[in-house]
C-alpha positions in Angstrom: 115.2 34.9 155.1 117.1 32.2 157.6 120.2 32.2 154.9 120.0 35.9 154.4 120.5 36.7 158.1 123.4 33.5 158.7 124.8 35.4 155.8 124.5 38.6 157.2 126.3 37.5 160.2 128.9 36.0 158.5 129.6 38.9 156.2 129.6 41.2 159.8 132.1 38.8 161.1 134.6 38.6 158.6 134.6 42.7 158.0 135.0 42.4 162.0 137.9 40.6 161.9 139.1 42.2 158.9 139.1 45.9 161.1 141.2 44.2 163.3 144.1 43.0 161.8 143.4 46.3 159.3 147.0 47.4 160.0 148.7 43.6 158.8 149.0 42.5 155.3 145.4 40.6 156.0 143.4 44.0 154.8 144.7 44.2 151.3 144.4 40.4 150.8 140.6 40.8 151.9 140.6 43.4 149.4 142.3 41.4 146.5 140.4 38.6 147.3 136.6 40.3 146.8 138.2 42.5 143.8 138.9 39.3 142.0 135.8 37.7 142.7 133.5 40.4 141.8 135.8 41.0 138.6 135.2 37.3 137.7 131.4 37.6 138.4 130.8 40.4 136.0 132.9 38.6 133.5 131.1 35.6 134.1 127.9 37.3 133.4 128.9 38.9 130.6 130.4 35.4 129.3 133.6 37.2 128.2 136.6 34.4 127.0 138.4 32.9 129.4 141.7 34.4 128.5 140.8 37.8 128.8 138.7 36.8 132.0 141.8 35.4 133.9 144.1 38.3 132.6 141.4 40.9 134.4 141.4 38.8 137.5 144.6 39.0 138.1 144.9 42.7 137.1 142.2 43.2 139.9 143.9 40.8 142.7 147.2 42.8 141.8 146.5 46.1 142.3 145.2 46.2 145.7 149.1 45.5 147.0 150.3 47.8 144.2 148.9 50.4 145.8 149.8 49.3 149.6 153.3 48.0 148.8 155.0 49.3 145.7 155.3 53.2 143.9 152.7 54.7 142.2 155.0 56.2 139.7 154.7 53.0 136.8 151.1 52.0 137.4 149.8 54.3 134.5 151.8 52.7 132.1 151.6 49.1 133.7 147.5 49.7 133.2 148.7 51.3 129.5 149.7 47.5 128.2 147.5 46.2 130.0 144.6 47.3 128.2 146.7 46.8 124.6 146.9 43.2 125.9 143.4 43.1 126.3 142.6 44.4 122.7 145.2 42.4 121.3 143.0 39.2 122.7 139.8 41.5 121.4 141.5 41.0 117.7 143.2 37.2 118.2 139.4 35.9 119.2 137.2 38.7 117.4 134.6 36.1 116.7 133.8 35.4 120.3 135.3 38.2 122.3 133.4 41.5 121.5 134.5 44.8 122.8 132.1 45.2 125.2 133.0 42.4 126.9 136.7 43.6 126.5 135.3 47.4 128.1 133.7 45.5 131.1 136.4 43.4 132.2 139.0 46.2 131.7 136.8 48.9 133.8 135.7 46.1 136.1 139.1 45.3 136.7 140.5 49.0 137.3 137.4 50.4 138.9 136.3 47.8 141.7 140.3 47.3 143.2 140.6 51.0 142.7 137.5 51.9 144.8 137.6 48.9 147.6 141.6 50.1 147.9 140.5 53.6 149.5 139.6 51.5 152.7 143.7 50.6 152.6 144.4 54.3 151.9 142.6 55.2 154.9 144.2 52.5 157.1 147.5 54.0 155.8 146.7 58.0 156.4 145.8 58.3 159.5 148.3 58.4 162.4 145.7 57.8 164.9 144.5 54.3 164.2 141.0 55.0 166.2 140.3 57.3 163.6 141.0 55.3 160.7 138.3 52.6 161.7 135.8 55.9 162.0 136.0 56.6 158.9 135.9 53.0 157.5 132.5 52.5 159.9 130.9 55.2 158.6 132.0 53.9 155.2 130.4 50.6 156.0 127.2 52.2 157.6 126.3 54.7 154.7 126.5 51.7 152.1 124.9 49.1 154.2 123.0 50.0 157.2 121.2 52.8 154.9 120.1 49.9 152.6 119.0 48.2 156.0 116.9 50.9 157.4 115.3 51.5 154.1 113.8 48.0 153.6 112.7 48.4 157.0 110.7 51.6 156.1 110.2 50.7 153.0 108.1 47.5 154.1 106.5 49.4 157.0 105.8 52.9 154.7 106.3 52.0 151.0 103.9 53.3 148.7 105.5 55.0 145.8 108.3 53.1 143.9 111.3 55.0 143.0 112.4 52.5 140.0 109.6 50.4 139.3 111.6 48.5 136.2 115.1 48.8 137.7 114.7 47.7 141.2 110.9 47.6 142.1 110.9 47.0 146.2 112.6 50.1 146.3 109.9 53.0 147.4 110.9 57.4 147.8 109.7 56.2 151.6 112.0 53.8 152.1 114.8 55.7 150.6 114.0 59.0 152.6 113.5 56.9 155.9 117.1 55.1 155.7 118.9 58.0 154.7 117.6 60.1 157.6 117.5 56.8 160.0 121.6 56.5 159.2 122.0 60.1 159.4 121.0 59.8 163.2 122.6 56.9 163.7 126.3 58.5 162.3 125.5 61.4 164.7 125.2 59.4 167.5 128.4 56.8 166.3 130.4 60.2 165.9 129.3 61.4 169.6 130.2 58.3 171.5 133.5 57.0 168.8 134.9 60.7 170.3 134.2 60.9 173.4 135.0 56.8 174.4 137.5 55.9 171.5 139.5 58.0 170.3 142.1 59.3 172.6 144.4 61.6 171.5 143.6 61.6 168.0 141.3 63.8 166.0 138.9 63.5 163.4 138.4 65.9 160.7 135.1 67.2 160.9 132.8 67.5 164.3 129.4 66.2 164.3 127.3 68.5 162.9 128.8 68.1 159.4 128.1 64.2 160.0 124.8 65.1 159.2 125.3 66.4 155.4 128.2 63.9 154.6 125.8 60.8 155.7 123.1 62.5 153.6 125.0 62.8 150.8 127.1 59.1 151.4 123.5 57.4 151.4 122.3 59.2 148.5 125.6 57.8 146.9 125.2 54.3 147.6 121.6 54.0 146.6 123.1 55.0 143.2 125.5 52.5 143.7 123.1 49.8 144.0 121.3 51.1 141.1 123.9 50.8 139.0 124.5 47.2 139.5 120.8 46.2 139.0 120.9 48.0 136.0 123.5 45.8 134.4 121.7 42.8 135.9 118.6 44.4 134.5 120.3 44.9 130.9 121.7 41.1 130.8 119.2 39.5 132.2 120.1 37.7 136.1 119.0 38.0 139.0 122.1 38.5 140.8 126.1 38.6 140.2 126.7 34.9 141.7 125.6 32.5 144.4 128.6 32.6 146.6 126.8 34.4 149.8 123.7 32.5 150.2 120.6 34.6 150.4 122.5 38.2 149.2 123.7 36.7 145.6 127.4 37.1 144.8 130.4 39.6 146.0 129.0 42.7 143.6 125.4 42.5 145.2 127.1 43.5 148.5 129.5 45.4 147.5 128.3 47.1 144.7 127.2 50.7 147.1 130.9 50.3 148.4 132.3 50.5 145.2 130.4 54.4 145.2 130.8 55.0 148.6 134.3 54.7 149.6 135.9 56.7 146.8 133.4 59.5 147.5 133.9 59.4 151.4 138.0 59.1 150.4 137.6 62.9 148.1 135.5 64.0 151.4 138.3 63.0 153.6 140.9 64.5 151.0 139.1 67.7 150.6 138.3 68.2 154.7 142.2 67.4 155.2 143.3 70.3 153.0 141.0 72.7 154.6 141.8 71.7 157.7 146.1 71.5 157.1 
């Protein structure tokens, strides 16, 4: 429990320091950097040849400043021979490379940059920079502190399990109590970020519609989580890697993320457009 919390605090610190140098070059290069480690922990995993394992790393560490720095207009095709040079290593080493293994690293390497890069989209879209690092918090506190608060309640209340194979210490008790726990907690982050922070700028939505976006943001990242311990349920480990002691690897914190950011991005998209 010692490691977990050092961890914890360690983790909290970087993303600290990350928020404030979120407008310098130093975001997208936190972004690469856990895009290509949580690419090479699910090929790891899934033991997938070295070539075609380096070749999705880099695809993964790239993108991230694609999208920051260059046009949009090539990346379809760029991906496009990507994934022929993927199958093309599929056929050269078809004895130890299956295509599962090729299907993993190519959507690991697409989907995990792709996601974790909406935290640079939001940095980049909003005019007010108050408001940018309000939507990235409540990013943050819908895929973690949710998971947080449900432990809690889930230690204190827990009776029922929600997926007794997949992920057995998680309860409908637990679940319920850090969804509506970070619901309240949003509210409050919305009232006082607003009235202390923000200045001039403007958010998109008032507080009152925090309460069904944190809802449905929660709801998201427990399938996030999910999701991850169902591969590691299908392959057999315990967690994606050892590099934060106490947590497991980069995909067992980051794996909600990965759900929540994109879907909190379309929220932002969609509110924009009504509100424009």
């Amino acid at each position: 429990m010692l490691k977990r919390i050092i961890s914890g605090v360690v983790i909290i610190g970087i993303l600290v320091l990350t928020l404030v140098f979120m407008k310098t070059p130093v975001l997208t290069v936190f972004i690469s950097l856990v895009s290509a480690i949580g690419v090479y922990e699910l090929n790891n995993i899934f033991k997938v040849k070295k070539p075609a394992m380096v070749l999705s790393i880099a695809m993964a560490a790239v993108i991230p400043f694609w999208l920051s720095l260059w046009d949009l207009s090539l990346f379809g095709e760029v991906a496009g021979f990507y994934i022929i040079a993927m199958l093309i290593m599929m056929v050269k080493w078809h004895g130890e490379l299956k295509f599962e293994q090729i299907a993993v690293s190519i959507i690991s390497s697409l989907a995990i940059p792709c996601s974790l890069s909406c935290w640079i989209r939001f940095a980049e879209a909003e005019f007010f920079e108050s408001a940018a690092y309000y939507y990235i918090l409540l990013a943050v506190s819908c895929a973690w502190l949710s998971d947080v608060f449900a432990y809690f309640c889930g230690v204190a209340f827990g009776k029922h399990k929600m997926t007794p194979v997949v992920s057995p210490k998680k309860t409908w008790e637990g679940a319920i109590g850090g969804i509506v726990i970070t619901a309240g907690v949003n509210v409050a982050f919305h009232l006082i970020f607003t009235s202390k922070f923000l200045g001039d700028g403007k958010l998109l939505w008032d507080w009152y519609y925090v309460v069904p976006i944190s809802i449905s943001l929660s709801i998201i990242s427990i399938f996030g989580d999910l999701s991850a311990s169902v591969i590691k349920r299908q392959i057999g480990v315990k967690d994606y890697g050892n590099l934060i002691p106490g947590h497991g690897g980069i995909m067992d914190r980051f794996d909600s993320m990965l759900f929540v950011f994109p879907s909190l991005y379309a929220i932002y998209t969609v509110a924009g457009l009504l509100n424009g």
